[in-house]
N, C-alpha and C positions, 0 to 999 in steps of 0.2 A: 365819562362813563367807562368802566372798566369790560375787555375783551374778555374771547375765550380762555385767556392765558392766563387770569385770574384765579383759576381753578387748580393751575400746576405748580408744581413742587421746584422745577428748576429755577434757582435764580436767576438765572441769563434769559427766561421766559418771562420772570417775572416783572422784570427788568422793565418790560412791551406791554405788560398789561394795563396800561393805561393809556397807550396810542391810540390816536383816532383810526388807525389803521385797523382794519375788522380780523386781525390774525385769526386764526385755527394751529391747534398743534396739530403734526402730522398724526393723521389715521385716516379712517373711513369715512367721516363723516366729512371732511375737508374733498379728501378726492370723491366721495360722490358728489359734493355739490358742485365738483369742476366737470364732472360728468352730464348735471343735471342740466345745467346752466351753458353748458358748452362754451367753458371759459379757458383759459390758459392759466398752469399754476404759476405763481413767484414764487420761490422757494428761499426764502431767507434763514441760514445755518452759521451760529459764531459761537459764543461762550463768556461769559460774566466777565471776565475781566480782560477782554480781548481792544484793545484803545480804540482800533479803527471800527470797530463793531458802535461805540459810543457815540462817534463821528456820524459815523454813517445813520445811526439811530436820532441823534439833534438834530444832523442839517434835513434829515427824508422821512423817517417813522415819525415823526413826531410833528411834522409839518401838515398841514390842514389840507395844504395844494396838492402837497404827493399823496394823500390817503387818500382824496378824491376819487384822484386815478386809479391806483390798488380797489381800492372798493370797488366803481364799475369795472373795469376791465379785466380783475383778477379774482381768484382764491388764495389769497396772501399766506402763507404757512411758516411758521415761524420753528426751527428743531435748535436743542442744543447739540453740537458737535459731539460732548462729552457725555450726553447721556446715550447718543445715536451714532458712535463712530460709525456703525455699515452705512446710513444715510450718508453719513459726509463722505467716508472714501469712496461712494460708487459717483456723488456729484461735482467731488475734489478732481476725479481723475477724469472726469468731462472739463471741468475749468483747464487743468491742464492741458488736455490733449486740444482744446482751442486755444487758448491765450498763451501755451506757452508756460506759464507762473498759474500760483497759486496762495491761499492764505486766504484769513476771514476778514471780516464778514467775507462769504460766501454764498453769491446772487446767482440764480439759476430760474430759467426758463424752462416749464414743463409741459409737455401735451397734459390733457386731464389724464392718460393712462403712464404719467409717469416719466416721458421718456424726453430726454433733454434737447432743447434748442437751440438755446445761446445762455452763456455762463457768464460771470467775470467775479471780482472783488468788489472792493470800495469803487462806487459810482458817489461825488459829487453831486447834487442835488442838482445844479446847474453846468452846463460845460463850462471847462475851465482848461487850460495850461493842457490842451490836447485831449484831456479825458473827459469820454461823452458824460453828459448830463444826465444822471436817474430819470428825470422829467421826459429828457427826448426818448430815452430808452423804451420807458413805459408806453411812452404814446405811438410812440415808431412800432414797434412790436404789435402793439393791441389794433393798430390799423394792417395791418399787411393778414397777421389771426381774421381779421373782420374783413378779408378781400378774397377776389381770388388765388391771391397769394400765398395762401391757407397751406396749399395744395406743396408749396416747397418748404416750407417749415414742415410739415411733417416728415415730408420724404427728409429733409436732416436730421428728422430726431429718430427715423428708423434708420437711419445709415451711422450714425453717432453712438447708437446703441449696440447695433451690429458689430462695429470696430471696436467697441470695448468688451465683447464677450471672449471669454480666455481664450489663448490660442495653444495648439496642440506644439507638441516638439518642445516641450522648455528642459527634457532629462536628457542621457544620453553620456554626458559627460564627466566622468569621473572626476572628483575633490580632490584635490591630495596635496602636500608638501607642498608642492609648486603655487598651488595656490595662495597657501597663504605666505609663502612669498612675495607671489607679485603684489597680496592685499599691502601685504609692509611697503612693496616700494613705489608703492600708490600711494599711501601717506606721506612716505617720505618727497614723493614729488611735490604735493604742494603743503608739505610744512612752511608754517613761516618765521625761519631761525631767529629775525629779531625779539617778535613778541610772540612766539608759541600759538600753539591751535592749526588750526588748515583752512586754507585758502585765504581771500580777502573779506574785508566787510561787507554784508553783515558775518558774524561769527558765534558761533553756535561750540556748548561749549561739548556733545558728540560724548559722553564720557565714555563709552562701549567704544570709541577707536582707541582710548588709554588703556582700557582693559584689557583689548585685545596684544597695545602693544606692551604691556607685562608680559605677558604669553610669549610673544614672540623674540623678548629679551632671556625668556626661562628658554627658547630654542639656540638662540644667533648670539651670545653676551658677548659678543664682540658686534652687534649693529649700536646705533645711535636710539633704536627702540625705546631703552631707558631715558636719555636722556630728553628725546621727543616729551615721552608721556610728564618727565616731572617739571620740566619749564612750563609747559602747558598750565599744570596743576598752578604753580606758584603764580603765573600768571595772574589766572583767574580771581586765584585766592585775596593774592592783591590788590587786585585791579577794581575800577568804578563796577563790574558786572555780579562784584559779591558785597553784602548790603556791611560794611566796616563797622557802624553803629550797631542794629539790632540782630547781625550774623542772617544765615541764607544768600541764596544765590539768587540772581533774577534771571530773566530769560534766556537771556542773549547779546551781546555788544553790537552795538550798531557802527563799531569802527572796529579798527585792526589792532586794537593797544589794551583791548578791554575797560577800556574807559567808560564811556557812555551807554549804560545798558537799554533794552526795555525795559521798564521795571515792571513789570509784573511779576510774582515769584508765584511756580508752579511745582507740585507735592513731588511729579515723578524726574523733576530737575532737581531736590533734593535728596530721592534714592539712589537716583543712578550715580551723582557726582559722589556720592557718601561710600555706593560698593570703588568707583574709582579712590580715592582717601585711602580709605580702607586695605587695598590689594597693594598700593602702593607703599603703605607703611610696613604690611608683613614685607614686601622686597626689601624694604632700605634697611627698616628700623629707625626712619627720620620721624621723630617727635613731633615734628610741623604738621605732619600729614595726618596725626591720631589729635592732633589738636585745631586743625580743620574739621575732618570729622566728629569731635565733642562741640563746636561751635553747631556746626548745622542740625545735628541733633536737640542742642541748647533750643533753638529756634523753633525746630517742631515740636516740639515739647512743652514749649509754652505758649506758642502760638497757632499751631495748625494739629491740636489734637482735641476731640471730641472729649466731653465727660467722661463716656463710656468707653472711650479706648481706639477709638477708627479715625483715621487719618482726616481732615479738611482737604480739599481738592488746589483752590490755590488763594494766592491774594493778589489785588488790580495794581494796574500801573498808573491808574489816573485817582486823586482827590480833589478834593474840589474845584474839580473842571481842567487839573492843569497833571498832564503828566509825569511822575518825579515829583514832585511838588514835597511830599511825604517824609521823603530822603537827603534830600540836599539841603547843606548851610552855605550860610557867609559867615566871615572873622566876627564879624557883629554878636553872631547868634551864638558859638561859639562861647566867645568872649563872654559873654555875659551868663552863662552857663555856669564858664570853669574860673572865670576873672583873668588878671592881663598874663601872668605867670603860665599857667598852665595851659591855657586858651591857647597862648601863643605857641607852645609847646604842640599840641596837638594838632593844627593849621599847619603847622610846618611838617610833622610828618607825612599828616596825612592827605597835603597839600590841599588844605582850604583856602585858597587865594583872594586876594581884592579884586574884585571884577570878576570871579567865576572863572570857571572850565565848564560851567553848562549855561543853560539860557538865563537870563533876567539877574545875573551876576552871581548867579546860585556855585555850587563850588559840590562837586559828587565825592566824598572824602575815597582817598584809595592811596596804596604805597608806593614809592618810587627807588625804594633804597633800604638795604639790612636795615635793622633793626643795630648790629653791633658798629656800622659805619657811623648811622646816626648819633649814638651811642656818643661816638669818641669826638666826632663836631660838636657834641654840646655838653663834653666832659662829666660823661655820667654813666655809672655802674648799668651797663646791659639788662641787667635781671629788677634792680631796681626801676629800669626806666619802664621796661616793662610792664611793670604792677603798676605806676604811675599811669600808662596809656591806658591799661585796662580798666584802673578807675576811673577814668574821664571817659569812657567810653561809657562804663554804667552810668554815669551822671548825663549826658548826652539823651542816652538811650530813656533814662527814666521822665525828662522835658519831653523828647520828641513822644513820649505816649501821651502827651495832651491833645496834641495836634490832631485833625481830622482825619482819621485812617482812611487809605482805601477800603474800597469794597474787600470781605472774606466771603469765596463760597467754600460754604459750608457741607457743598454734599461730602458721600464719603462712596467714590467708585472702587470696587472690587478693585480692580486690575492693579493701581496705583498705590491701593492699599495693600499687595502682595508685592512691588515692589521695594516698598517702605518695609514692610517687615525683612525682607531679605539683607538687605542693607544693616538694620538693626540687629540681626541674627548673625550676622557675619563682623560686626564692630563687636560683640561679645565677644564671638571668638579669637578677632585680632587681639583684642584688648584687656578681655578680662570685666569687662565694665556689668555688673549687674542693671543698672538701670535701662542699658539696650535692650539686655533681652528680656526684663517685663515689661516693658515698651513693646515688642515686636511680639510677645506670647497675648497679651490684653488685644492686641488688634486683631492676630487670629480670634482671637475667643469670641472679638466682636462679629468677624464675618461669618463666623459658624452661629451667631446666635440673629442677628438682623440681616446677612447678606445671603441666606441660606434657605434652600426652597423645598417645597416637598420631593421626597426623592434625592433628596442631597445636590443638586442642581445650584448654581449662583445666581444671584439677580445682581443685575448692571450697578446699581447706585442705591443709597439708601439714604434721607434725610426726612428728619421729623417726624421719623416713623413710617414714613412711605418709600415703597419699589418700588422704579423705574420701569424695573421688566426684565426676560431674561437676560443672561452675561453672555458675551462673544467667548470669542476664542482665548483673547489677551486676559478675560477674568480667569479664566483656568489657569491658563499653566503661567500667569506671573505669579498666580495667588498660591501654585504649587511649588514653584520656585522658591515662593518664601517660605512655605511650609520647610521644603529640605533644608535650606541655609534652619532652621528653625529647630530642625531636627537633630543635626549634626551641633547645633550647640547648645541645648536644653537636654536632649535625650529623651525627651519625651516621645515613645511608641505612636500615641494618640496620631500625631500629626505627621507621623511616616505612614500610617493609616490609611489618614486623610487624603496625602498625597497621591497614593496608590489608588483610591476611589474616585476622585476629581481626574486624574489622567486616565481612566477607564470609561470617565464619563465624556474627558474629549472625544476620544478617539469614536464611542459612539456619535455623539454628535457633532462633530465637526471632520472628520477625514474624509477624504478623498477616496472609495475604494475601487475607484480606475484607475486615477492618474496618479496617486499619492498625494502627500503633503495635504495640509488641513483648511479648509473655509474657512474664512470669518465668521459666519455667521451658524446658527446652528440647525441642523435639516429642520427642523418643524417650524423655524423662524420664520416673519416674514420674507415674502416674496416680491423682491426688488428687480429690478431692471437687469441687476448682473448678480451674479456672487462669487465676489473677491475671495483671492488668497494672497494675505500680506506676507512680502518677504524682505522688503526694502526696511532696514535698520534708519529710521528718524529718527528726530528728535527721543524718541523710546523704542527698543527694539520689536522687530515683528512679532506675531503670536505663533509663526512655524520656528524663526531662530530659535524663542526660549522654548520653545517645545522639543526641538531638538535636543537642547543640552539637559533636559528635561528626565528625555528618553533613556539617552545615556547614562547618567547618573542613575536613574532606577535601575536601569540593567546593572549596575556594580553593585548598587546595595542590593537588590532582590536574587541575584543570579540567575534571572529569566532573561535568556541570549533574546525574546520575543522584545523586549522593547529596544534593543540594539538592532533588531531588522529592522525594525518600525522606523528611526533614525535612519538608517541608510537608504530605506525608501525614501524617506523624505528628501534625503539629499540628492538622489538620484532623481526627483522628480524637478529638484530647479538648479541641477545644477550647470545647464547650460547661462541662465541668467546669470548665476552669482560666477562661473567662473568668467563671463563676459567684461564683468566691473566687481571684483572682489571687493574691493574697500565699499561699494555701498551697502557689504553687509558683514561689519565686522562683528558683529552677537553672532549671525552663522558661522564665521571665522572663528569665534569661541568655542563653538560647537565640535564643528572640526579641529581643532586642536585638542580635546580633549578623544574625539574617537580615533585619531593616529595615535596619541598616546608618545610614550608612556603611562598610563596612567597606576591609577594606586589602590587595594583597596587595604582596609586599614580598620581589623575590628580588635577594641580592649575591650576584655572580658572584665569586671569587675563591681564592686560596688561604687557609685557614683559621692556615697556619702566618706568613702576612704579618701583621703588624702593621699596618697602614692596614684591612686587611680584617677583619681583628679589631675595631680600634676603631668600623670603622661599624657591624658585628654587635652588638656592646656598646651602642652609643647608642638602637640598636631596642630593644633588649630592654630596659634601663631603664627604658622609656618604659610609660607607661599607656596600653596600646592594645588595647582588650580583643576587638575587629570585627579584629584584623589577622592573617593568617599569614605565617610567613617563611620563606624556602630558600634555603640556601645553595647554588649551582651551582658546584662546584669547578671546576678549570682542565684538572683531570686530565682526558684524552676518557672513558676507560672509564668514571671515576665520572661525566662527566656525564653518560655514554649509560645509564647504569643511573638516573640519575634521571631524565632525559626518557622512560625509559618507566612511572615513573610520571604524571609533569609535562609531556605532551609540551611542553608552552607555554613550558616553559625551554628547548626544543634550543636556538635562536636566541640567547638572553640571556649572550652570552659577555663576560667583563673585555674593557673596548675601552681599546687602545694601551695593552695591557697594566697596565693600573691595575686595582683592585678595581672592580668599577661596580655601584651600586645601581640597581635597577629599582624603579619604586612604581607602582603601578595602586589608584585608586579611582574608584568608582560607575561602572565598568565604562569606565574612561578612564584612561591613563598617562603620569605627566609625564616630563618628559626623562630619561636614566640621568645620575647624576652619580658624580662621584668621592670628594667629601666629605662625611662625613656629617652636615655644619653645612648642607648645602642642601637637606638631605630637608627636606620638608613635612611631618612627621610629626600633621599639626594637632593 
C-alpha cells in the first residue's frame, strides 16, 4: 500500500512511495504529528539517482524489520536534496560538523521542533566492517528518547543548533591581487602533474578552478595556470569519467587517472564543464575544446532536454541493480557490434580489454594516447581514422539504446537551468553555433513561462506541470547569469530586462542588510533552524560568488556604480573567510578578478541584421575577455530609447555616418569609436 509520498511530484520521493515505511514529506503536518505524539523525527534527505541512497533504500526503507521500528518510534520524513537544498545545507552542515564528512543519503535525528541530534550517511542495515547498524541506531536512540536520558539529547540539539547559528567577524579584510594569488598557488599546491585535476581520489572535476585559472593566465602568462587548466580538460575529456559512447560527463572519478567514474551524469556538471570548454577554446583557439563542447551539448540535446525547452535535472548511475552496468563493454560486445576489423580497432583505442579495467570483466572505453600516434601504429590517415571511430561510436551508441537505461529525473530546477543556458549562450558566442543559442533562448522562454510566479518571482522546480515552491538564492542569480551570457549573445533587450528585475528581486529578498552578502533562503520563507549563506564554491558555485560577478557586470552594462557597492559589500562581508582558504572559492575569485579589472565595456552601435555589425559583434565575442560587457545599441530609436533607460550612457553612442561604430571604454577611459573590428584593442 502506497505512502504519503505517492501524492508528490519528486522522483526521488517517488522512488519510497511504496515502502512499508509510513514517510510524510516535510511540512506541517509531519512535525505536528512529532509534536503530537511526542516522537523524535528521522529525517531521510538524497535524490533520484544518488547510488547509496538505492542501497540504503533495499537493504532499510524497504525492509519490514526497519519499518517497524521507523513506524513506532519515529516520524519518518522523507525531502528531496534538490528540490529542498535550505533543508539539506542546514542538516549537511550538522552531518558535518559531527562526523566530520558528509554526502547522501543523509540521516538526521530531530527533536519534533526541528533541531538535530545525531547525523550520519549510509547506515547498513546491520553492523558491519565497523559501521553501526540502521537497526541498532533506531533502537539505541528511541530508547535513551523514551528514558531519562531525554533530558541530554535535547540539551545536544540546543547546543548543536547554537554552534551553527552564523557567527559575527567574517568582513574586515580586504580582496585584492594577493589574493587571488595565493588562490593560484593553492591550486597549484595540490595539482596532480601526472594525471591533471587536484588532490587525490575521489576527484571531482571543480570546473570554476579552470575557469578561474584562464583568468589568472590572462594576469601571470608566464604561470603554469594554462597549462594546469588544459591537461585537466584533456584529461577528463579522455578519461573513463566522460561517457566515450553516448558523449557527457559523469560525476566524478573515484581514482586519480579519471578512469572509474560515478556514473551518474548531472545537468549542472554539464554546464559548468561546457563554460570551462568553452573559455578555454577562446584562449587557445584549440578545436578539441569547441569539439568537446558540441559533444556535451550533442548529449543535452538529445537526452536531457524537455519538449518544451527546460533542461532534465540528471541521469542514475545504477540499471538494473548494478552500477555502470549501462556504460561498459567487453571485446565480445564490441565485436559483435562493429565485427572482428573494426571492433578490434575500437578496443584498442579505447582500451576495451579481455578481462575488464572495471568489475565483472566489464572494460569503461576511455583514451590513452593521440589520436595521431595511434594513427601511425596502425598505419592510417589521422582524419580518416577519425571518421572511422566516430562511426563505431554511433553504431555502439545506437545497440547500447536497447539496453535498460538508468533512471532520468526529469524535473526541470530553475538554478541549473540558468546555468545551462549560460553555458549555451556563451558557446554561441565562442562559436558562432546557432543551434546553442536557441537551445539556451527556448529554456529561458521556458522559465519565464512554467518557472515564473506572480510578481515575477521563481519557483524551485517544475515537472508535469507542477511547483515545487518558491526559488532560493541559486534560482536567481544562476538563472540571471544566464539571462546576461544570453544577452550579450542574442541582443535581445527583453532578457537584459529580465536580469535587471530578478537581481532587484534578490537583493529584496535575500540580502543581508546588516551584515551584507545574501541568504539562502528568502525572508518570507520558511523558518528553519538556522539561515545559511552559502559561499563555499562545490561542486556548483555559491548563490553570493555568482551574485557577485552578477553585481558587477550590471554595474558595466547599466552604469549604476549602485550595484558595484552592492559587490563590494558583499566582499567585504566574507572576506575574512575567503581570504582564510582562497581556492575554496574560486567563482569568488572570478568575481574578484573581474572588479580589479581591467575590465572593458564595449557598446556597437548598429543594425544586428547588417553584416559589418554582425561581424564586429562576432570578433568580441570570440575573444577571451572575461573583465568585458557588451551592448549592442540598435539604430532603431524606440529600441535604443528602451535601452538607454537601462544604459543611459548609450543615448549618445549612435552608428556615425551611418556605419556600425564600436565604442570601447577601459580603466574608466574611451578610445576612439571605430568602424572595423581589426582596430579594436581588444588587448
Amino acid at each position: 500500500m502506497a505512502n504519503r509520498l505517492a501524492a508528490e511530484k519528486s522522483p526521488y520521493l517517488l522512488q519510497h512511495a511504496d515502502n512499508p515505511v509510513d514517510w510524510y514529506p516535510w511540512g506541517e503536518e509531519a512535525l505536528a504529528k512529532a509534536r503530537a505524539e511526542d516522537k523524535p523525527i528521522f529525517l531521510s534527505i538524497g535524490y533520484a539517482t544518488c547510488h547509496w541512497c538505492h542501497v540504503m533504500a533495499h537493504e532499510s526503507f524497504e525492509d519490514e524489520e526497519v519499518a517497524a521500528v521507523l513506524n513506532q518510534s519515529y516520524v519518518a520524513i522523507k525531502v528531496d536534496r534538490e528540490e529542498r537544498p535550505d533543508l539539506d545545507g542546514v542538516y549537511m552542515a550538522v552531518c558535518q560538523a559531527l562526523t566530520g564528512r558528509g554526502g547522501w543519503p543523509l540521516s538526521a535525528f530531530l527533536t519534533p521542533e526541528g533541531k538535530p541530534f545525531y547525523a550520519g550517511t549510509y547506515f547498513p542495515k546491520n553492523t558491519r566492517q565497523g559501521m553501526p547498524g540502521f537497526i541498532d541506531v533506531l533502537t539505541e536512540l528511541a530508547r535513551r528518547w523514551n528514558s531519562p536520558e531525554r533530558a541530554k539529547i535535547l540539551d545536544a540539539g540546543e547546543q548543536i543548533t547554537q554552534a551553527l547559528q552564523p557567527q559575527p567577524g567574517q568582513g574586515g579584510v580586504v580582496l585584492d591581487e594577493t589574493t587571488l594569488d595565493q588562490a593560484y598557488q593553492g591550486l597549484a599546491r595540490i595539482y596532480d602533474q601526472t594525471h591533471g585535476g587536484f588532490g587525490s581520489a575521489p576527484k571531482f572535476p571543480s570546473p570554476h578552478h579552470l575557469t578561474f585559472l584562464l583568468r589568472m593566465h590572462l594576469r601571470r602568462p608566464d604561470s603554469q595556470a594554462l597549462a594546469m587548466c588544459e591537461k585537466t580538460l584533456r584529461a577528463m575529456w579522455r578519461g573513463g569519467m566522460y561517457d566515450q559512447v553516448g558523449r557527457g560527463f559523469h560525476r566524478y572519478s573515484v581514482d586519480a587517472m579519471w578512469l572509474v567514474p560515478h556514473f551518474e551524469k548531472m545537468l549542472y556538471d554539464q554546464a559548468m564543464l561546457a563554460l570551462a570548454f568553452v573559455e578555454a577554446y577562446q584562449v587557445t583557439g584549440n578545436a578539441d575544446y569547441a569539439a568537446a563542447l558540441d559533444e556535451i551539448v550533442t548529449y543535452l540535446l538529445r537526452d536531457m532536454t524537455s519538449p518544451q525547452g527546460g533542461f532534465y535535472s540528471a541521469e542514475d548511475a545504477d540499471s538494473e541493480g548494478e552500477e555502470g552496468l549501462f556504460y561498459v563493454w567487453t571485446p565480445e560486445q564490441v565485436t559483435a557490434v562493429l565485427g572482428e576489423e573494426l571492433g578490434g580497432l575500437f578496443c584498442r583505442f579505447y582500451n576495451v580489454v579481455p578481462g575488464g579495467n572495471f568489475e565483472h570483466g566489464n572494460s569503461i572505453p576511455h583514451i590513452t594516447q593521440e589520436l595521431e600516434r595511434f594513427a601511425a601504429e596502425e598505419g592510417r590517415d589521422p582524419a580518416e581514422l577519425a571518421r572511422v571511430l566516430d562511426e563505431a561510436r554511433e553504431r555502439l551508441f545506437a545497440v547500447r539504446e536497447n539496453r535498460v537505461h538508468p533512471l532520468k529525473d526529469d524535473k526541470v530546477i530553475t538554478s541549473w537551468n540558468g546555468l545551462m543556458i549560460a553555458a549555451l549562450a556563451k558557446g554561441f558566442q565562442a562559436t558562432g553555433n546557432e543551434a546553442y543559442l536557441q537551445a539556451a533562448a527556448k529554456a529561458a522562454a521556458f522559465i519565464e513561462e512554467h518557472l515564473t510566479l506572480e510578481g515575477g518571482r521563481l519557483a524551485r522546480r517544475w515537472r508535469e506541470g507542477h511547483l515545487s515552491g518558491a526559488g532560493y538564492l541559486d534560482d536567481y542569480v544562476f538563472y540571471v547569469w544566464g539571462l546576461l551570457e544570453l544577452y550579450e549573445a542574442g541582443f535581445d533587450l527583453a532578457h537584459l530586462e529580465r536580469a535587471v528585475e530578478l537581481m532587484a528581486l534578490a537583493d529584496e529578498l535575500f540580502w543581508d542588510q546588516e551584515a551584507g552578502g545574501y541568504f539562502y533562503t528568502p525572508s518570507d520563507g520558511e523558518t528553519l533552524i538556522i539561515r545559511e549563506k552559502e559561499i563555499y564554491d562545490g561542486a556548483i558555485p555559491s548563490g553570493n560568488s555568482a551574485a557577485a560577478l552578477n553585481l558587477l557586470r550590471l554595474g558595466r552594462l547599466t552604469g549604476d556604480a549602485a550595484y558595484e557597492e552592492r559587490a563590494q559589500r558583499l566582499f567585504n562581508a566574507f572576506g575574512q573567510a575567503v581570504a582564510s582558504q582562497p581556492t575554496a572559492y574560486t567563482q569568488m575569485m572570478n568575481a574578484l578578478d573581474f572588479a580589479l579589472g581591467p575590465a572593458q565595456e564595449l557598446v556597437v552601435a548598429g543594425d544586428l541584421r547588417e553584416q559589418v555589425c554582425r561581424a564586429m559583434l562576432s570578433h568580441i565575442q570570440r575573444a577571451f575577455m572575461p573583465r568585458r560587457v557588451l551592448l549592442l545599441r540598435p539604430n532603431d530609436p524606440e529600441a535604443a530609447a528602451r535601452l538607454a533607460r537601462l544604459a543611459p550612457y548609450t543615448a549618445e553612442m549612435a552608428a556615425m555616418d551611418g556605419k556600425a561604430t564600436a565604442y570601447l571604454c577601459q580603466n574608466y577611459a574611451c578610445q576612439r569609436p571605430v568602424h572595423d573590428a581589426a582596430e579594436l584593442d581588444l588587448g
